[in-house]
Legacy VTK file of the C-alpha trace (Angstrom):
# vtk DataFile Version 3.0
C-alpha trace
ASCII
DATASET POLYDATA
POINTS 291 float
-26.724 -12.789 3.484
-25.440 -13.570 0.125
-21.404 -14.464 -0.717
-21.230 -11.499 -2.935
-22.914 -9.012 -0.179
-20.259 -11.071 2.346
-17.106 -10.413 -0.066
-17.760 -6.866 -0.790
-17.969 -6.454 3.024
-15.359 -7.612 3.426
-13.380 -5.821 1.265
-14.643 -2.617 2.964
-13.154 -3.839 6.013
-9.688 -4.326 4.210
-9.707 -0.751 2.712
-10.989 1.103 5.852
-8.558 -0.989 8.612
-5.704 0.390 5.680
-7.208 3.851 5.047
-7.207 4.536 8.964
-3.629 2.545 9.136
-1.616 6.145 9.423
-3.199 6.417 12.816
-1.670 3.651 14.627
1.516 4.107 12.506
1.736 7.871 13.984
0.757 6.915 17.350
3.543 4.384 17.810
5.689 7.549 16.379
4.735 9.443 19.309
5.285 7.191 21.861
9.289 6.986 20.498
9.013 4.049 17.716
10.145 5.174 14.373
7.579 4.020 11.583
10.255 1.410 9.949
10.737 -0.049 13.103
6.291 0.036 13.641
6.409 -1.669 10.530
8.928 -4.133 11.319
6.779 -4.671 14.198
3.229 -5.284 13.272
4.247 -7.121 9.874
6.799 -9.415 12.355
3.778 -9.935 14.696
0.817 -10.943 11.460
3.943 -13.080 9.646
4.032 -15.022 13.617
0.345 -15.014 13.517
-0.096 -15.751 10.138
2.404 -18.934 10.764
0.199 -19.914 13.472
-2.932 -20.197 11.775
-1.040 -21.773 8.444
2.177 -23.321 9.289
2.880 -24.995 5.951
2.549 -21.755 4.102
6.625 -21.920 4.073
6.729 -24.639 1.612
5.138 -22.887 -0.878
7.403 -20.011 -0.752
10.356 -22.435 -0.241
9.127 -24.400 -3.397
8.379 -21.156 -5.469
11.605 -19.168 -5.662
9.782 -16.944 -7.974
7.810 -15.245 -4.795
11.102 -13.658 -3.822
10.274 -11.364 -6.342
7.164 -10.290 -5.023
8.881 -10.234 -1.562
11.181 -7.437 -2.294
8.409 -5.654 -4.179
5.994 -6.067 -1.487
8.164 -5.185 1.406
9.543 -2.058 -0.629
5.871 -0.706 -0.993
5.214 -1.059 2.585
8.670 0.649 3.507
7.604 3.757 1.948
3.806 4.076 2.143
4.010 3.458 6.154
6.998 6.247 6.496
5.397 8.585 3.970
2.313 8.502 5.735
3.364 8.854 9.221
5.642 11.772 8.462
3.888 13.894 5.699
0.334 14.829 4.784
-2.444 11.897 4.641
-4.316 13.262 1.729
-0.842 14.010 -0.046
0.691 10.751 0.398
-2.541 8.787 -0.152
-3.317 10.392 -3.667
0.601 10.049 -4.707
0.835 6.563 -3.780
-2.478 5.858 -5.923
-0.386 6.806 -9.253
-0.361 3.314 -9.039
-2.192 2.671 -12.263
-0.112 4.743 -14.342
3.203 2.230 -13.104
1.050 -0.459 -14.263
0.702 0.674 -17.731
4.623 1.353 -17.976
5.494 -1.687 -16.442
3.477 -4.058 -17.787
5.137 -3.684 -21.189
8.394 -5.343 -20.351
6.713 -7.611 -17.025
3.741 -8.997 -18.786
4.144 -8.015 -22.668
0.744 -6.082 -22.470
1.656 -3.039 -25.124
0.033 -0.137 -23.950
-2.875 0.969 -26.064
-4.482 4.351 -26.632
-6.763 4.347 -23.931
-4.084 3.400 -21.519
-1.939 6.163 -22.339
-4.854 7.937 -22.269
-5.458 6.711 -18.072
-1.286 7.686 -17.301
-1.346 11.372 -18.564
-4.683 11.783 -17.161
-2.916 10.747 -13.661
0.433 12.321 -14.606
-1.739 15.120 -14.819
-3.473 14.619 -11.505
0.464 14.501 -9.742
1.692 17.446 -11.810
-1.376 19.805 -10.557
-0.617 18.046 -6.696
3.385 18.820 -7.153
3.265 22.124 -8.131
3.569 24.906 -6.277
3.994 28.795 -5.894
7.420 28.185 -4.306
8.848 25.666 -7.222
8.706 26.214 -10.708
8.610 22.485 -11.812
6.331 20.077 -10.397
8.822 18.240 -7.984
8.517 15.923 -5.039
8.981 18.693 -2.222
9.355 16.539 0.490
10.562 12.862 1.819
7.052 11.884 2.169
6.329 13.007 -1.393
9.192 10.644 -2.551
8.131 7.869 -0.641
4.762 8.193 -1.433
5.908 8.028 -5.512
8.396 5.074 -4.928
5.352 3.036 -2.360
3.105 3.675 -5.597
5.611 2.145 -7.642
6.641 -0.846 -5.830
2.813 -1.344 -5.281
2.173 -1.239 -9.100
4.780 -3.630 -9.357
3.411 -6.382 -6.574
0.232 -6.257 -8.676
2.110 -7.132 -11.512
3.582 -9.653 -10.039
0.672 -11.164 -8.448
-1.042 -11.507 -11.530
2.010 -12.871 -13.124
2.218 -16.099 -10.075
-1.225 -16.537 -9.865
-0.558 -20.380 -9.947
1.548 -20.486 -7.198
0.250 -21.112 -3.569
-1.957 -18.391 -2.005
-0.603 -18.979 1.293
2.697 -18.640 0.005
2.050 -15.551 -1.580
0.435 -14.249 1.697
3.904 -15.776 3.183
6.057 -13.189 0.559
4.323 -10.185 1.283
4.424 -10.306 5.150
7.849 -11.521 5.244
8.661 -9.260 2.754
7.417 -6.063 5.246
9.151 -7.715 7.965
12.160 -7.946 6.370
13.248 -5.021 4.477
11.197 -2.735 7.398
13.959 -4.498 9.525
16.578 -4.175 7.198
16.405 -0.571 6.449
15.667 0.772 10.052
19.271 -0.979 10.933
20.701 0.842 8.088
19.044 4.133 8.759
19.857 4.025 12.641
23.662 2.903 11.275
22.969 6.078 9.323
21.829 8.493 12.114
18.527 8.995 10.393
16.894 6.520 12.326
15.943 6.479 15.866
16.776 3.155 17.916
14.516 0.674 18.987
12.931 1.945 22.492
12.721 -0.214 25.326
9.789 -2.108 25.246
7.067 -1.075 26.886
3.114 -2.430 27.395
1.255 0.553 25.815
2.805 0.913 22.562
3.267 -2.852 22.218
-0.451 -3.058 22.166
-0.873 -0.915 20.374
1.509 -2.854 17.744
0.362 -6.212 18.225
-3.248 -5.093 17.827
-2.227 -3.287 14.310
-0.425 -6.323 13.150
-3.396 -8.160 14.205
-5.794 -6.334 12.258
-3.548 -6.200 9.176
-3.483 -9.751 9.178
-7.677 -10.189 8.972
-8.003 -7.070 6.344
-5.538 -9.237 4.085
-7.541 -12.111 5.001
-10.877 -10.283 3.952
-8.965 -9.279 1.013
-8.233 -12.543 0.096
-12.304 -13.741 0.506
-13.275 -10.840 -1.378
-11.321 -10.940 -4.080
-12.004 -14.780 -4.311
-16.048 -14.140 -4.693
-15.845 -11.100 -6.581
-14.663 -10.272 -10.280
-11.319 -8.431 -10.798
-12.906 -4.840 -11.750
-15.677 -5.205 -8.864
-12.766 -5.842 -6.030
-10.721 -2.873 -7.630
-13.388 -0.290 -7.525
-14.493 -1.379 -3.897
-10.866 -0.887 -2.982
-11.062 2.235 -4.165
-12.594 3.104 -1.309
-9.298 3.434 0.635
-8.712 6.689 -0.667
-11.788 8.255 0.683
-11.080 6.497 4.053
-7.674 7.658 4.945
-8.367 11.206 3.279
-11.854 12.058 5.622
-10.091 10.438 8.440
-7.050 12.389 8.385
-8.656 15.269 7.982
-11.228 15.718 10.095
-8.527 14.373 12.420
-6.023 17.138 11.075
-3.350 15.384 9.137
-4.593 16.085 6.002
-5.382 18.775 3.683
-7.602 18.955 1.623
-7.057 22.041 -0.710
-8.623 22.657 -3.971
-5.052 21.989 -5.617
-5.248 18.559 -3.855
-8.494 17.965 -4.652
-8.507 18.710 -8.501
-5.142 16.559 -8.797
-7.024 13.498 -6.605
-10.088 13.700 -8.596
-7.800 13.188 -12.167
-5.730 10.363 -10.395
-8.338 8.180 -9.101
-10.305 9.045 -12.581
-7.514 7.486 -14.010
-7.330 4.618 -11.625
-11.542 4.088 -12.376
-11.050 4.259 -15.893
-9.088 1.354 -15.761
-10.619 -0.695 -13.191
-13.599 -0.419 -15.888
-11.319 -1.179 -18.873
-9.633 -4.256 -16.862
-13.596 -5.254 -16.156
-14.465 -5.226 -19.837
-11.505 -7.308 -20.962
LINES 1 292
291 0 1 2 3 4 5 6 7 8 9 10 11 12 13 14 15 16 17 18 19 20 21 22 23 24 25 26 27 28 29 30 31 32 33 34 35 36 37 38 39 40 41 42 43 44 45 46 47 48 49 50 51 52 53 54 55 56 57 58 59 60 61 62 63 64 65 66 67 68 69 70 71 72 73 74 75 76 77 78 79 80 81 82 83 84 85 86 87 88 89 90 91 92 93 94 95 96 97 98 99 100 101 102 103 104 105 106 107 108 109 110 111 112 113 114 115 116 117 118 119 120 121 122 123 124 125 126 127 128 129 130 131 132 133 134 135 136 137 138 139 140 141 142 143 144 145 146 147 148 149 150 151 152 153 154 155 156 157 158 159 160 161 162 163 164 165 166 167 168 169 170 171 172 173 174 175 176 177 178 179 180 181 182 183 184 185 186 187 188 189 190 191 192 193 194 195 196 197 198 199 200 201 202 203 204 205 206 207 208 209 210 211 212 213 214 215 216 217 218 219 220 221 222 223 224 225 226 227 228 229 230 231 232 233 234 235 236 237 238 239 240 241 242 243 244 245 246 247 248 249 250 251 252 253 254 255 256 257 258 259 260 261 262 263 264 265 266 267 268 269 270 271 272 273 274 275 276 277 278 279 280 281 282 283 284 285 286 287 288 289 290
């Protein structure tokens, strides 16, 4: 079997293990654990494993102060995508968080210096579009976030855009440390805000520990940890634009699992809006490819 056959396997396995990660993450709900403290959880136990396997991965986030950066951003995105998608629709949350490539386009500007150009502004209203057709409703007469999950799902898509940016902005620092940032980062502001929601009454405390749903955590963590690893061996044997349209893939994973599972909806609203936004997010996975 060839590298490139090998790679684009394994980025499969990285989008499916995180298009199916909202059932885990609402499992672990059920059995008492509030999805900030399941994230805490299975990001704490990939960052132990990860250590493990590469225990001078430290030193290149001790000797890069710059990964902080993509700490924060990479914690924040995993803050909101695992609460939006435990608490509100799949589908919903999944398509909302892929606005992705329209943050990219605004932030690149002042990040990177990368003016936007026609067809770019092209790609955001086309996906503004895509939100504004999934936001509106018969109840509201503006196209509004109508739910916590809706706002998460905008701010995860955000932060994401912003990790990208920032990955592609230290791509000369360590890859280890970089895997290093975005683990720790999960861990630690998953930690961070579940202590200041419980402070907050918004939060439900820790529950005792017990065997089944501590499984179930350490075997989510685990596979987080080899899907990033199979991201990072696809992405290393594949072109840009190739990985990004294979990771695609994520949205169709979590939206046929969650509904034929029945946490997702797929209505023709939601499906004209998805259709626009991940449009948008081909269109420049293609233009990325030709530059």
């Amino acid at each position: 079997m060839s590298s490139r056959v090998l790679a684009a396997a394994a980025l499969l396995l990285n989008a499916f293990v995180f298009g199916l990660s909202w059932w885990p993450f609402r499992a672990l709900q059920s059995q008492g654990l509030h999805p900030l403290w399941a994230t805490s959880m299975t990001l704490g136990m990939a960052l132990v494993c990860l250590l493990l396997l590469r225990p001078k991965a430290w030193r290149g986030l001790i000797s890069h102060p710059q990964l902080w950066g993509l700490l924060l951003a990479s914690g924040l995105t995993n803050v909101c995508f695992n609460w939006a998608i435990t608490i509100g629709d799949v589908v919903r949350v999944v398509l909302l968080f892929y606005l992705m490539p329209a943050w990219v386009v605004l932030l690149a500007w002042p990040l990177l210096g990368e003016k936007p150009s026609r067809a770019s502004l092209f790609r955001l209203a086309l996906a503004l579009t895509g939100v504004v057709i999934i936001l509106k409703s018969s109840a509201s007469s503006w196209p509004l976030p109508q739910s916590l999950a809706d706002w998460l799902a905008l701010a995860g898509g955000l932060c994401f855009a912003l990790t990208n940016i920032l990955l592609r902005k230290l791509n000369q620092t360590p890859g280890d440390g970089r895997m290093l940032a975005m683990f720790a980062g999960g861990t630690l502001m998953a930690t961070g805000a579940a202590l200041l929601g419980q402070n907050w009454g918004v939060v439900t405390a820790l529950p005792t520990p017990e065997l089944s749903w501590s499984a179930l955590a350490l075997f989510t963590g685990l596979a987080m940890l080899v899907a990033n690893l199979a991201l990072q061996y696809g992405a290393a044997h594949l072109n840009a634009s190739t990985t990004s349209i294979i990771m695609l893939s994520e949205v169709v994973f979590a939206s046929v699992s969650s509904v034929l599972l029945g946490s997702g909806e797929l209505s023709m609203r939601t499906l004209l809006g998805g259709v626009l936004i991940v449009l948008a997010s081909l269109l420049s996975v293609l233009s990325f490819g030709k530059r």
